[in-house]
N, C-alpha and C positions, 0 to 999 in steps of 0.2 A: 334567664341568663342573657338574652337578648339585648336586657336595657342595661346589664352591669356591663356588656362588653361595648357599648355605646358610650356609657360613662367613660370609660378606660379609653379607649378611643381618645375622646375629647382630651382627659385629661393628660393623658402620660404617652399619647403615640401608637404608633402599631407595630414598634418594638414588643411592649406589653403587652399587647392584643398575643404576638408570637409566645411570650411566655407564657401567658395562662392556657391558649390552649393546649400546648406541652405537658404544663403541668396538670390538667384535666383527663386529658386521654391517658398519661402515666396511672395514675390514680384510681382509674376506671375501669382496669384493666387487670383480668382473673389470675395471668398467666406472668405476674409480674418473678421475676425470679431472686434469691435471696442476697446477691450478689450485683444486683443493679441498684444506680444510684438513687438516691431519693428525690422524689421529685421538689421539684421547685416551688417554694410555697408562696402565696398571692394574697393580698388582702381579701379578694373573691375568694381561695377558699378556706381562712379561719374564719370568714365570716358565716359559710352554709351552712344552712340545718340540715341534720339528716330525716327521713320522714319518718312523723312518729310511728310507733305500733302499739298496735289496737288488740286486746283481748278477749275474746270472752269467755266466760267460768258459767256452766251449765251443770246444774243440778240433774242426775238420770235417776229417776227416783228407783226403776224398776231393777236395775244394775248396780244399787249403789256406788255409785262413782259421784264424781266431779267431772267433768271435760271440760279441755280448754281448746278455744280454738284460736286463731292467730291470724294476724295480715300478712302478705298480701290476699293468698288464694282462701283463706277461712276453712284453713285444712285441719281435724284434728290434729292438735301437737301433743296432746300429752293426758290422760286418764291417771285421778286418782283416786283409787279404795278409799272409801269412808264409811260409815255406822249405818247400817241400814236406812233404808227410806227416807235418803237426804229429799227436801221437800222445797225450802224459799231458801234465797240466796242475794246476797247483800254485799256490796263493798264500802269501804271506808272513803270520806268526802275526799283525801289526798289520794285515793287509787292504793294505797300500800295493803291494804287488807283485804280478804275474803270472808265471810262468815257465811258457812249451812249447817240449816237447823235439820233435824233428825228426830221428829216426831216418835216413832216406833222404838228410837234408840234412846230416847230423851238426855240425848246430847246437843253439843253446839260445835262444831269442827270450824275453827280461825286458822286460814293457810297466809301463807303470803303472795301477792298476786305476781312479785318478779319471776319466779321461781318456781312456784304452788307449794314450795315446802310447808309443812307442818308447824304452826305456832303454839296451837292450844287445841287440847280437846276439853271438853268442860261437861261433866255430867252435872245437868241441869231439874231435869226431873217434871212432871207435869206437861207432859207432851209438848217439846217446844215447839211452837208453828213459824211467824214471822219473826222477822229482827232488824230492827236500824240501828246504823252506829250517828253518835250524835255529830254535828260538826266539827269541832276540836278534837274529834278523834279520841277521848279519854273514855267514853262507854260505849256497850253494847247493848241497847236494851233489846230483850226476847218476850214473848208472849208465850207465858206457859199454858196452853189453853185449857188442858182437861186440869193441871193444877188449880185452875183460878188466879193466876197473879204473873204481874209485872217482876221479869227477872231483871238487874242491871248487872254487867259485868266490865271489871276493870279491862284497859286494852295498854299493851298488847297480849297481858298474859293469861286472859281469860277466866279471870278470880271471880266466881259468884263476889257481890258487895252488898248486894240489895234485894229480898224480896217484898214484893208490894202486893195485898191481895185486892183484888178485884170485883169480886163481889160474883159478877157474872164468867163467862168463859171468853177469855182477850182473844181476838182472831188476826187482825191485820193492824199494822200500826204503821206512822212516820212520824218525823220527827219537823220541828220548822225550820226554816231555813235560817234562821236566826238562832236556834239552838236554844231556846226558852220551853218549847210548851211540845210534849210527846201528845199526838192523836191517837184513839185505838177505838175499831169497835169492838163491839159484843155481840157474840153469836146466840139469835134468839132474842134481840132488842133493836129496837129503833132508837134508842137512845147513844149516843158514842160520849166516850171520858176524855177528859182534857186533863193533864195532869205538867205536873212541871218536868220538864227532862233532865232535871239536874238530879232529881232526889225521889220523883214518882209522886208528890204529894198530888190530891186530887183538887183539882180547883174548878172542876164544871161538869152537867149532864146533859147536854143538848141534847133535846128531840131533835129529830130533823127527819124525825114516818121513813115508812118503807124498812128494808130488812137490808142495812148496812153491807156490804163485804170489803170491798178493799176501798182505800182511802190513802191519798198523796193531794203534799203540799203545791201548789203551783212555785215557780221557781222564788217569783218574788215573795212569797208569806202572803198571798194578800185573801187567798182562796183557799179550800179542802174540796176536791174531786172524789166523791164516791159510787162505787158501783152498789149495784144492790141483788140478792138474790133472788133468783127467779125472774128475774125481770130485766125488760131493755131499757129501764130508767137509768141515768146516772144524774147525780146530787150534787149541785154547787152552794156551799156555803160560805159567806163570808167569815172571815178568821176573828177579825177584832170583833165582832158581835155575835158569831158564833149563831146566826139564821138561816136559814134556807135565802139563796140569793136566787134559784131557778133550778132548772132543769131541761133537760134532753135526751130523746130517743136514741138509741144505737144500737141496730141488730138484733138481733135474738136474747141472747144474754151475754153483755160485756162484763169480763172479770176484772183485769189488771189492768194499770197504766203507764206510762212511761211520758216525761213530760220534757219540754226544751222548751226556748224562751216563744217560740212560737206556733209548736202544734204539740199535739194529746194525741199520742198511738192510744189505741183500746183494744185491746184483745178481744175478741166477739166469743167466748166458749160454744154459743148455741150452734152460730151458723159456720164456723170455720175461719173468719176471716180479721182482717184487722183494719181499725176505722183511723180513719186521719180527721182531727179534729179541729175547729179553730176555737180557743179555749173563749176567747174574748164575743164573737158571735155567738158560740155554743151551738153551732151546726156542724155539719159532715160534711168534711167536700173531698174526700175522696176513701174505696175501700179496695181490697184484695185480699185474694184467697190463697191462704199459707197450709190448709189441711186441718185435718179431724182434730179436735177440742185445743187451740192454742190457748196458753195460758200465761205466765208471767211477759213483760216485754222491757226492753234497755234500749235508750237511745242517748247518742252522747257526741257533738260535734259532727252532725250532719247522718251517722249510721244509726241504725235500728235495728235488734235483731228480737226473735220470739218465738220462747220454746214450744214447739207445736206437740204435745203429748202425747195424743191420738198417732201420728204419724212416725212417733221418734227420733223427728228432727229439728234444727234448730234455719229457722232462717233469717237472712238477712240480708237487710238492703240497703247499699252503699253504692248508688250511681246505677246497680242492676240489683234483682233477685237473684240468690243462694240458697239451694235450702242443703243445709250438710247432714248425712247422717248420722246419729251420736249413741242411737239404743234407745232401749225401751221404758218410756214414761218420763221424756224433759218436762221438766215443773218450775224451776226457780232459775235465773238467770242474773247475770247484772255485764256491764260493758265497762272496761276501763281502759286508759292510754298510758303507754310504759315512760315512754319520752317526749 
């Protein structure tokens, strides 16, 4: 505000300077009554943004719910019923959607994330586990995992369109950031499927050892991060040659990840805690302890939050730690911004 009243200054007097702050403090003010004048408008203020808000959508597997929580204070705002043992939790690349899957239920529950209303619920069938929506927003792909196969469903209104079998049991997937090529492993292989995300056609079987679990694209396409079970290994493979590019320790056993253009949250399941990574060295340079078994993680325009399961909270860190409480069994999480 400092330097626009600077600007204003110079350019127009401290006439101006008079009228903006008139019309600032009118504006700002709780107690204004219905029957006072409208304040004076400024090119300062058509030009303000208001600050965005930040959401997030928590899978409580043990409650069947959803929970949302909300900026400023990250106070529950709003719990909603869904299908039993909602489990992972996805949103759409534009922020408009929500998708949890429901293993127990073998449904797929799509809300909308303004609002949390109801768009689709979809009985999907073959215990659905993970789900990404593609970029362009037109599918959903889910991981039937005790079916054996690759669901896609139309968006927004949750139309099965495609099932694709898979040979083995699909566990965790993502999708590239270019919206070409869905990654998934196989629970019970070292080998992970590459397939096209338009249509699920299968077009590779990389080895890549070790016993896969969860896998994300790094932001630019250029990488695949995987954890693996049992173990404090995690798996860097290059994308266009689809190799092992390296590897790296962390923790006891890291499950999930959450990635921005320049650190790798990891969820540590074994030891409680969550690692900060630098994707490019592929070391640790910083950790903390969020409580008993954290498991998915969201990070998006500087915050990070991560459903801590064991504890039934959700925490997160934006400038401090938070941890809120939400119920019993957070599992699946995602972060998105309204405005």
């Amino acid at each position: 505000m400092g330097i626009r009243l600077r600007a204003i200054v110079r350019s127009a007097g401290a006439a101006m300077v008079l009228t903006l702050l008139t019309a600032c403090a009118t504006s700002t003010s709780s107690n204004v009554s219905p029957s006072s004048p409208a304040p004076t408008t400024t090119v300062s203020d058509t030009t303000r943004k208001s600050p965005a808000e930040y959401r997030v959508f928590a899978a409580v597997e043990d409650a069947a719910e959803v929970v949302v929580l909300s900026t400023p204070e990250w106070s529950v705002k709003r719990r909603i019923r869904v299908s039993a043992g909602p489990h992972n939790l996805v949103s759409s690349v534009d922020g408009r959607y929500v998708a949890v899957t429901s293993p127990p239920s073998d449904e797929v529950v799509i809300l909308r994330s303004d609002d949390a209303g109801l768009v689709a619920r979809t009985r999907v069938g073959g215990s659905p586990h993970d789900a990404a929506f593609t970029p362009d927003g037109a599918l959903l792909w889910t991981t039937a995992e005790q079916g054996r196969q690759l669901v896609a469903l139309s968006m927004p209104e949750g139309r099965v369109v495609r099932r694709v079998p898979t040979g083995g049991r699909p566990h965790d997937l993502d999708v590239s950031p270019d919206g070409q090529q869905l990654w998934l492993t196989i629970n019970g292989s070292a080998q992970l499927q590459v397939r096209s995300a338009r249509d699920g056609r299968l077009i590779a079987r990389p080895d890549v050892g070790g016993a896969p679990h969860d896998i994300a694209f790094t932001p630019d396409g250029r990488e695949v991060w995987l954890s693996n079970w049992l173990s404090s290994r995690l798996t860097v493979v290059t994308a266009s040659t689809r190799r092992v590019a390296g590897t790296m320790m962390a923790g006891e056993e890291p499950h999930h990840f959450a990635m921005d253009q320049r650190v790798l949250w990891v969820s540590d399941n074994g030891s409680g805690t969550l690692h900060r990574v630098d994707p490019q060295g592929r070391k640790s340079i910083g950790t903390v302890r969020v409580g008993s078994a954290p498991h998915h993680v969201a990070t998006l325009d500087g915050i990070t939050a991560v459903a801590v399961h064991g504890a039934g909270t959700v925490v997160v860190f934006d400038g401090a730690k938070r941890s809120v409480a939400v119920g019993p069994g957070p599992h699946g999480i995602t972060l998105i911004r309204l405005r």
